[in-house]
C-alpha positions as CSV (number, residue, x, y, z in Angstrom):
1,X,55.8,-0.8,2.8
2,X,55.0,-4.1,0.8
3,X,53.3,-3.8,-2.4
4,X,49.8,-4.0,-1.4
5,X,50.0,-1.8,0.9
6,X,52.0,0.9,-1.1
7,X,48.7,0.1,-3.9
8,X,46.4,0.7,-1.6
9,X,48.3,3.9,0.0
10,X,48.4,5.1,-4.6
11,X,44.6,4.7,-4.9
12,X,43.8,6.6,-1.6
13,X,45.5,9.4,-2.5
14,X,44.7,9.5,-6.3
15,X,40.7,9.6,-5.2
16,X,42.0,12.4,-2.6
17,X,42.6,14.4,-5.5
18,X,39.1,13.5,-7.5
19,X,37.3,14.5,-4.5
20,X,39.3,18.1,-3.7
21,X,39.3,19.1,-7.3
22,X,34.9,18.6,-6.8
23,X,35.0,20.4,-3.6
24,X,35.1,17.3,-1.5
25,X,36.0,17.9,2.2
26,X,38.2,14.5,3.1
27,X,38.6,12.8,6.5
28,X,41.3,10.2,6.2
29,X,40.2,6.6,7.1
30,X,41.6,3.4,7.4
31,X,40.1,1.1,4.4
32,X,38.9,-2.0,4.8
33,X,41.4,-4.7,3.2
34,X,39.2,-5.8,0.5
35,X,37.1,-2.8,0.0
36,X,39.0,-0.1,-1.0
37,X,36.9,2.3,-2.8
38,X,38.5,3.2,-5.9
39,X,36.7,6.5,-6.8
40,X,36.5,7.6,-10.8
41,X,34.8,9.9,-13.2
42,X,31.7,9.9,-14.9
43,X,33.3,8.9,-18.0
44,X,35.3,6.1,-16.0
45,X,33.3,4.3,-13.1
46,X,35.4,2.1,-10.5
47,X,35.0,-1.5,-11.4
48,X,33.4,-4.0,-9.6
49,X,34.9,-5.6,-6.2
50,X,32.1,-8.1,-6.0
51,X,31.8,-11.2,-8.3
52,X,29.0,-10.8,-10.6
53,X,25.6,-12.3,-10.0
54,X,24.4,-15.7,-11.6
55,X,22.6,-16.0,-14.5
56,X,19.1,-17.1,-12.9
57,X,17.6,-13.7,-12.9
58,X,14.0,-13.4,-12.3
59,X,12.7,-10.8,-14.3
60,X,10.9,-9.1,-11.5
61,X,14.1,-8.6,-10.0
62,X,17.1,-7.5,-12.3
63,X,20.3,-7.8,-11.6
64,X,21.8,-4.5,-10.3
65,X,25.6,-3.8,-11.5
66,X,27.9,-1.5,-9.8
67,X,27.9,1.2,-12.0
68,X,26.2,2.3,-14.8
69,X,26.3,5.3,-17.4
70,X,23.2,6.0,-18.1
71,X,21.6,8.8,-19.8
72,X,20.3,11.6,-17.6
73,X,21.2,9.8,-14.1
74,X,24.2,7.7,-13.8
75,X,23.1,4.3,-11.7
76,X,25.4,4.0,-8.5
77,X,25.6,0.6,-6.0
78,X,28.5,-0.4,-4.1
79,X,28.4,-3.8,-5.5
80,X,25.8,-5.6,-7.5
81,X,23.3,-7.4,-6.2
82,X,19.6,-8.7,-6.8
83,X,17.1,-6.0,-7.0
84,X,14.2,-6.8,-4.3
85,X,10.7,-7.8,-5.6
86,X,8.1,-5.2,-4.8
87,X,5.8,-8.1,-4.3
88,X,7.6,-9.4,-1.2
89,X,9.6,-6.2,-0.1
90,X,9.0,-5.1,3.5
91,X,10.1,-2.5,5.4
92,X,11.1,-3.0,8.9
93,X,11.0,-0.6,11.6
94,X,12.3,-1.3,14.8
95,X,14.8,-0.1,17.5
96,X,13.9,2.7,20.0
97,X,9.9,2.4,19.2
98,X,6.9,1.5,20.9
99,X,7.0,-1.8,19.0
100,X,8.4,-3.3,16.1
101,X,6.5,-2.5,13.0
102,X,6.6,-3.8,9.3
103,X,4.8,-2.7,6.3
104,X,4.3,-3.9,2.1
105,X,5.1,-1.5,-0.5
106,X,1.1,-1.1,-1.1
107,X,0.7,-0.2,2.2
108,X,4.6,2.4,2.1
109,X,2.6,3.8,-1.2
110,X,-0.8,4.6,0.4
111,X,1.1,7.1,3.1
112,X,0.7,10.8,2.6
113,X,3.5,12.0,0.3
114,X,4.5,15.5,-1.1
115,X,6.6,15.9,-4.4
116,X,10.1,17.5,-4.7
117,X,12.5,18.6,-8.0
118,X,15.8,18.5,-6.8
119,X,19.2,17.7,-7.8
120,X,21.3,14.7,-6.3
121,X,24.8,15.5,-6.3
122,X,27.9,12.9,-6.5
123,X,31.0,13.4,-5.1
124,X,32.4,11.8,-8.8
125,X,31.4,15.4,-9.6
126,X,28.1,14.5,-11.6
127,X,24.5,16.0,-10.9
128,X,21.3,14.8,-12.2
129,X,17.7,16.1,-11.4
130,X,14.3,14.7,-11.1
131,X,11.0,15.1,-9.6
132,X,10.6,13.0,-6.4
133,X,7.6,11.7,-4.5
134,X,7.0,10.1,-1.0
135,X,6.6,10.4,2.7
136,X,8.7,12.7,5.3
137,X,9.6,11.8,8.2
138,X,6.9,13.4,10.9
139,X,5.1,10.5,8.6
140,X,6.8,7.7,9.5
141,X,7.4,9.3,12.9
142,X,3.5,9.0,13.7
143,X,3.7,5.3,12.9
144,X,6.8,4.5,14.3
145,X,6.0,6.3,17.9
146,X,10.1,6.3,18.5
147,X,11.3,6.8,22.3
148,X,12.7,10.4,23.0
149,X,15.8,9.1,23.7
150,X,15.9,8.4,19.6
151,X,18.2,10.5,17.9
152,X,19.5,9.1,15.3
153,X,18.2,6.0,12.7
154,X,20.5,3.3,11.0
155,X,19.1,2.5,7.7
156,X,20.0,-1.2,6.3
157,X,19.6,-2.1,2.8
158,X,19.3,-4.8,0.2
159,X,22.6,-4.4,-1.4
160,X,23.9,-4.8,2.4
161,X,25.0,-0.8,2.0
162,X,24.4,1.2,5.4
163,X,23.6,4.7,6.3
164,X,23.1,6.8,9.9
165,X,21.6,9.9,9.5
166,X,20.3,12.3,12.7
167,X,16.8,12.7,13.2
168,X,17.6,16.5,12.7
169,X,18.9,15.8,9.5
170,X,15.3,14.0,8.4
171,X,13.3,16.6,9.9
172,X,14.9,19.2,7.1
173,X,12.1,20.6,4.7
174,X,13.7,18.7,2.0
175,X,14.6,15.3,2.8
176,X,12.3,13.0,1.4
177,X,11.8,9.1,1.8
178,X,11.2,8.7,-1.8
179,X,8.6,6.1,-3.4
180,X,8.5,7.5,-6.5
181,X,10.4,9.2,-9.0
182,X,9.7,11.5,-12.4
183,X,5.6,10.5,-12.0
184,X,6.1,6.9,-11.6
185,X,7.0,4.1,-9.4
186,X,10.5,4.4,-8.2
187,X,13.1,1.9,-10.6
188,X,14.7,-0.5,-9.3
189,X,18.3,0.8,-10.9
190,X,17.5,3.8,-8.8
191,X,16.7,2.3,-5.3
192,X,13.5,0.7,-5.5
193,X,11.3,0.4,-3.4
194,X,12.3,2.8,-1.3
195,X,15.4,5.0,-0.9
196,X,16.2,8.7,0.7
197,X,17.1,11.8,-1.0
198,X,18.6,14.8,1.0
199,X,19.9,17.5,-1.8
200,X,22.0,19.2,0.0
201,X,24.1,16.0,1.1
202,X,26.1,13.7,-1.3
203,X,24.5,11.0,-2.8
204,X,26.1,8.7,-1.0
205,X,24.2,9.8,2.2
206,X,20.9,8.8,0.7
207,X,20.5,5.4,1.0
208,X,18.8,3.1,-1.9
209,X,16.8,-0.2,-1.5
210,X,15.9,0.5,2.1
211,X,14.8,-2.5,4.1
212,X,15.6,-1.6,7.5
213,X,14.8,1.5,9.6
214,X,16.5,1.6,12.9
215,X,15.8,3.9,15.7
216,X,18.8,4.4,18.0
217,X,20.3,6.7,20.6
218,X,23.4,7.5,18.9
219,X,25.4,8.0,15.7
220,X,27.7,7.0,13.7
221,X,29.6,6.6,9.9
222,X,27.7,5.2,7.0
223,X,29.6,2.8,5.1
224,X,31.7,5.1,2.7
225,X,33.2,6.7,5.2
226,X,34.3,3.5,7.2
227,X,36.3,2.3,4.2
228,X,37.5,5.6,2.4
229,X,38.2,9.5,2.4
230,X,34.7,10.2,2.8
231,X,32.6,12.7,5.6
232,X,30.2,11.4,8.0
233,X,28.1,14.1,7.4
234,X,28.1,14.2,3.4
235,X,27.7,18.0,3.1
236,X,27.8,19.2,-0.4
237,X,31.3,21.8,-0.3
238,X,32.1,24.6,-2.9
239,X,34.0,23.2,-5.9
240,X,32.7,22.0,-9.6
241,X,29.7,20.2,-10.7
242,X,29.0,18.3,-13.8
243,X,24.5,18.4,-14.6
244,X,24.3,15.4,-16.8
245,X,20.7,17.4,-17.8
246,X,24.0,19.9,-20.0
247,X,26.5,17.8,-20.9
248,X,29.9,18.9,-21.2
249,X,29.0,21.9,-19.1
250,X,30.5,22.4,-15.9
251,X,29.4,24.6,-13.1
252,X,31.1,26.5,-10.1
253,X,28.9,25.7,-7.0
254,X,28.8,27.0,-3.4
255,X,28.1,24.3,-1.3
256,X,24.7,23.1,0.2
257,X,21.6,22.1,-2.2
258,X,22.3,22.7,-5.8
259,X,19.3,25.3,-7.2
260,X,20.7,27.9,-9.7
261,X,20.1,25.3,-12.6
């Protein structure tokens, strides 16, 4: 084992033990060379794998980092990148559909919505809540007119992150393609102008910044778990939680959506 390797082989198993001690089920993975997630704690995010952005940073469009500790919701991307302009933002559906379709974020806003409060859960342990607002998915299933042969869709985002989730999955009561979020227009540190929330999955199963919805006939790993000791299907397991809404607290949870607090 040559040094790199026998690095690489000390991080896996040190976030192995982050994730158990949260309830984390693991799958081992091979990792990518250069993307080797490093895991961390609230109080210690991974650094960045990604050089940072240039200075030239319209103000429309902020420049996203990494990871951020903020107040009340910590701000999670797998690498920074430039924040897309609502003004020239389209989302793309295409794949196993009538036709190819796009749309503007005026026209994404004007869709019938329905509101949520729930919790987004992080497999660093953390919790935050908000209220969150936009469309489900028998919405965008109307427009999109996907072939029945469609089971599952491929969402592509700005940040060039991936998720695939089952159409099952986004027929649940509770998974939400959010617009908005605490009675205003989704921020761009939180996955403007579109993103998904599904409570009772990790985060990292709700994809941010979505650009691209792809309807397809099978399935597949998201990104995380391609390049680390992550679950295809993200589901929340029994362990510890962190609500950044109590800080300092912890909380033993069951598994599944987070609703006692």
């Amino acid at each position: 084992m040559n040094r790199r390797t026998f690095l690489k082989a000390t991080l896996l198993g040190a976030l192995a033990s982050i994730l158990k001690a949260c309830g984390v089920r693991i799958e081992p993975t091979a990792p990518r060379p250069t993307e080797l997630p490093l895991g961390g704690s609230p109080q210690a995010p991974a650094p960045s794998l990604v050089p940072p952005l240039g200075s030239a940073t319209p103000a429309a469009t902020p420049a996203i980092l990494q990871n951020e500790n903020r107040e009340g919701f910590y701000i999670r991307y797998y690498r920074p990148f430039q924040a897309p302009d609502p003004n020239t933002w389209r989302l793309r559906i295409e794949g196993l559909v009538e036709e190819p379709l796009e749309f503007d974020h005026a026209t994404v806003l004007a869709w019938p919505s329905k509101s949520q409060v729930s919790r987004m859960k992080c497999v660093e342990c953390w919790s935050a809540k908000a209220k969150w607002e936009g469309f489900t998915y028998d919405t965008l299933a109307a427009l999109a007119s996907p072939s029945p042969l469609a089971t599952h869709i491929r969402f592509e985002c700005a940040d060039g992150y991936w998720e695939i989730l089952s159409i099952e999955e986004l027929r649940h009561p509770r998974a939400l393609f959010v617009t908005k979020m605490n009675d205003a227009l989704l921020p761009a540190e939180h996955g403007a102008p579109l993103r998904m929330i599904l409570p009772w999955e990790y985060g990292y199963k709700g994809a941010k910044t979505i650009t691209v919805l792809r309807f397809q006939d099978e399935g597949g790993a998201g990104y995380w778990p391609t390049v680390g000791p992550y679950t295809v299907d993200g589901y929340i397991q029994p362990g510890f939680d962190y609500p950044l809404d109590s800080p300092g607290e912890s909380r033993q949870i069951e598994g599944g959506e987070i609703t006692e607090y």
